[in-house]
N, C-alpha and C positions, 0 to 999 in steps of 0.2 A: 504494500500500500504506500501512495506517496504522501509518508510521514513526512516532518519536518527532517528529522533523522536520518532517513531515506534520500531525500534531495541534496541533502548537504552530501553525502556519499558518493554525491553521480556527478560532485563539484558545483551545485548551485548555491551560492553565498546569501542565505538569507539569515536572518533571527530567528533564531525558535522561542516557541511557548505555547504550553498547552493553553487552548484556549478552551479550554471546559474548566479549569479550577488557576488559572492564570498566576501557578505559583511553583511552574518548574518547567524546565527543559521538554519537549514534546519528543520521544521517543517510542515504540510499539509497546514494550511494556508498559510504562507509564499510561498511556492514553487508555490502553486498553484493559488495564490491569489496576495500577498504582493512584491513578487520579482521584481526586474523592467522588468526583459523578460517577467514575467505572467502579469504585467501592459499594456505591449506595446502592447500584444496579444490580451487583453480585449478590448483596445482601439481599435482597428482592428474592432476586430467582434460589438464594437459600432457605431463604424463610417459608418463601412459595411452597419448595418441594419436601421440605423438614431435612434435607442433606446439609455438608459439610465440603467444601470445593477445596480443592488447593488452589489459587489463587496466582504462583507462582510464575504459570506458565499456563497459554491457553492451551496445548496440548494435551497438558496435565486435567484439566477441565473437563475437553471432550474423551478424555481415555476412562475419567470419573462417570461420564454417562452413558458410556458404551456397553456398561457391562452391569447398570441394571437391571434388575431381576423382571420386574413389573412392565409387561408389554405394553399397555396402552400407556403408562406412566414415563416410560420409555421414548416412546414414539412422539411423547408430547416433551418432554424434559432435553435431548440431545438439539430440535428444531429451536426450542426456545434459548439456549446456548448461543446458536449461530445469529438467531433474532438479538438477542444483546450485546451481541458487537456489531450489526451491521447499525443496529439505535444509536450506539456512541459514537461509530463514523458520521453517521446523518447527522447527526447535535455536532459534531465536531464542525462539521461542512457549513452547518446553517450558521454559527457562530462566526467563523472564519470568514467567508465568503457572503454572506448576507445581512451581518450582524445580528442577528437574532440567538436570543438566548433560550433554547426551549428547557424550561423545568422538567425537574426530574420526574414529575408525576407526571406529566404530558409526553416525557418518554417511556416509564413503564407502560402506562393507557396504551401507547403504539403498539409497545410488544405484545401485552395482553389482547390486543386487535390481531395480529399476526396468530397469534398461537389459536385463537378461534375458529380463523380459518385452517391452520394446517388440521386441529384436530379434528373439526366437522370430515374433514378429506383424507382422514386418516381410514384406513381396514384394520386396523390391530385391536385388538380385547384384551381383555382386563383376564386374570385367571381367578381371580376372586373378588369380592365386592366387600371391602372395609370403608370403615368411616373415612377414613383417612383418601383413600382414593377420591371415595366421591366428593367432599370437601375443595382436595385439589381442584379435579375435572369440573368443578360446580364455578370455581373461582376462575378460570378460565372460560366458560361457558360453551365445555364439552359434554354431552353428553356420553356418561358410562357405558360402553359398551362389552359385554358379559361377553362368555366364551356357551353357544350353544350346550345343553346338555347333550351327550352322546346317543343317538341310536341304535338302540337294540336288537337285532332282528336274528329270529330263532331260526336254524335252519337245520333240519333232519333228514337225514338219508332214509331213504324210503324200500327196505327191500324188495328184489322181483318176487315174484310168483313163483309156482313149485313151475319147475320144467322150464325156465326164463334163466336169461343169463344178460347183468347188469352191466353197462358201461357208461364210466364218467369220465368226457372227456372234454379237454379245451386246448388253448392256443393264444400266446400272447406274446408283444414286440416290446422292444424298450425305443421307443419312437414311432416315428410313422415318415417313411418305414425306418428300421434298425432290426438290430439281435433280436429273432424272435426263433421257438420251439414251441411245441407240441406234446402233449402227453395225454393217456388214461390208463383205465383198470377195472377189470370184466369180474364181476366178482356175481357167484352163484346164490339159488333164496335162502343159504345159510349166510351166507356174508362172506363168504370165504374167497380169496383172490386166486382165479386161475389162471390169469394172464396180466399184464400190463407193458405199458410202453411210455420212453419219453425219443425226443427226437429234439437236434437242432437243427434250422431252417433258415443259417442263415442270415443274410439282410432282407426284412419283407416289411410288407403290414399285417397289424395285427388280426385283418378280415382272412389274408390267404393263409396266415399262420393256423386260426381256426377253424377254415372250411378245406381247402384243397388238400392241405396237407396229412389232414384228419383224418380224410376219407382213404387215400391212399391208404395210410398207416389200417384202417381199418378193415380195409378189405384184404392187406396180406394178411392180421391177427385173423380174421374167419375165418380163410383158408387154415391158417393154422391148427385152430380150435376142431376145426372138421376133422384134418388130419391125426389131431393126437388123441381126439378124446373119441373120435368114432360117431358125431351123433350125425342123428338123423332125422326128418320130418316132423317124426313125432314124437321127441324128443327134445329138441331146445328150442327156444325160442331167443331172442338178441334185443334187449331194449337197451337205447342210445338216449344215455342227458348228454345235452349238450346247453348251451348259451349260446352257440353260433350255427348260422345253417349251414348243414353239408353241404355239398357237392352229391347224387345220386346214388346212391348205394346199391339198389332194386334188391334182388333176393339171389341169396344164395342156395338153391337149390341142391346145387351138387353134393353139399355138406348138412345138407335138412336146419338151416338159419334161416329165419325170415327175419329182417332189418323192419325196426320199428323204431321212428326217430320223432325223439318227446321233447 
């Protein structure tokens, strides 16, 4: 930033002086740190948040709010940081260049206008709702926003029928497309597993990972099943879960499997 401090480095022969407390040398720390306006400010955003800053250094500052626990508290505390030095630049500016003194409570108001809006346009939730939260969020005029409770949803395997033979299978990319494989497992009306498979597929999507390559894989396991285990017609029957729609299976005959896809 072009401190006084700054210009005189790049050889520009001027006077310094902070013009916010007009009782020292204008230098980065100072202005933004040391001055009594940049004190009253800090104390602000301490009292604000009920925290303790190191002061020392602004790095030291933003490395103090980084690593907040409290998401929304978070989201609103590290934005309001960078809000309270661009405030002291402004005031410093308007002083400087315009002669205008703005009070310190006409420059908190700004920042507490800033942090309104970042947090209205914030996505981040709270993981819990203390007084203490809402109080803050009240005094910036954010509303609290909670972390949904989790949904629950039961899900049971459903065994086949006497003479049915079970398969659960699916298909999935890590992109679209990317890494994607394949897998199931045929399991009889006792539960017991007589076959399974997994497969990688590659670079795909995650539709061909779950339809084309499925099918494939499926139609060598019946061949399979036909061959080791001997059935016949009237003997097994092949129900297919899936989540995604195959690709044709029709029936396998030769092996007495009829393909039934649920």
């Amino acid at each position: 930033m072009p401190t006084d401090e700054n210009l005189q480095k790049k050889g520009m022969t001027l006077a310094s002086k902070c013009n916010l407390c007009n009782s020292s040398e204008e230098d980065s720390n100072h202005l933004f740190l040391h001055c009594s306006f940049a004190k009253a400010s800090w104390s602000w955003v301490q009292d604000t948040f009920s925290i303790r800053l190191n002061t020392q250094f602004v790095h030291s500052i933003l490395l103090q709010c980084s690593i907040q626990s409290k998401n929304q508290l978070k989201e609103v505390l590290s934005p309001c940081v960078l809000h309270t030095i661009a405030t002291i630049w402004y005031c410093r500016n308007q002083s400087k260049f315009e002669g205008k003194q703005i009070p310190l409570r006409e420059a908190i108001s700004k920042i507490k206008t800033e942090m309104t809006m970042v947090g209205n346009c914030s996505h981040a939730t709270s993981n819990s709702c203390s007084v203490f939260d809402l109080l803050v969020l009240r005094n910036l005029k954010v509303p609290l926003k909670l972390n949904k409770a989790p949904r629950i949803i039961e899900v049971l395997w459903q065994k086949p029928q006497d003479g049915w033979i079970k398969v659960n299978i699916d298909g999935a990319a890590k992109g679209s497309p990317g890494l994607s494989g394949a897998g199931g497992i045929f399991r009889n009306c006792h539960g017991n597993c007589v076959a399974c498979f997994a497969s990688f597929i590659d670079i795909q999507h995650a539709i061909y990972a779950g339809s084309l390559q499925l099918s494939k894989r499926l139609t060598g396991l019946i061949v399979m099943l036909g061959t080791t285990y001997g059935l016949s017609v009237t003997q097994q029957r092949l129900w297919i879960s899936s989540k995604v729609k195959l690709c044709p299976l029709g029936k396998s005959a030769a092996f007495g499997i009829v393909v039934n896809t649920c």
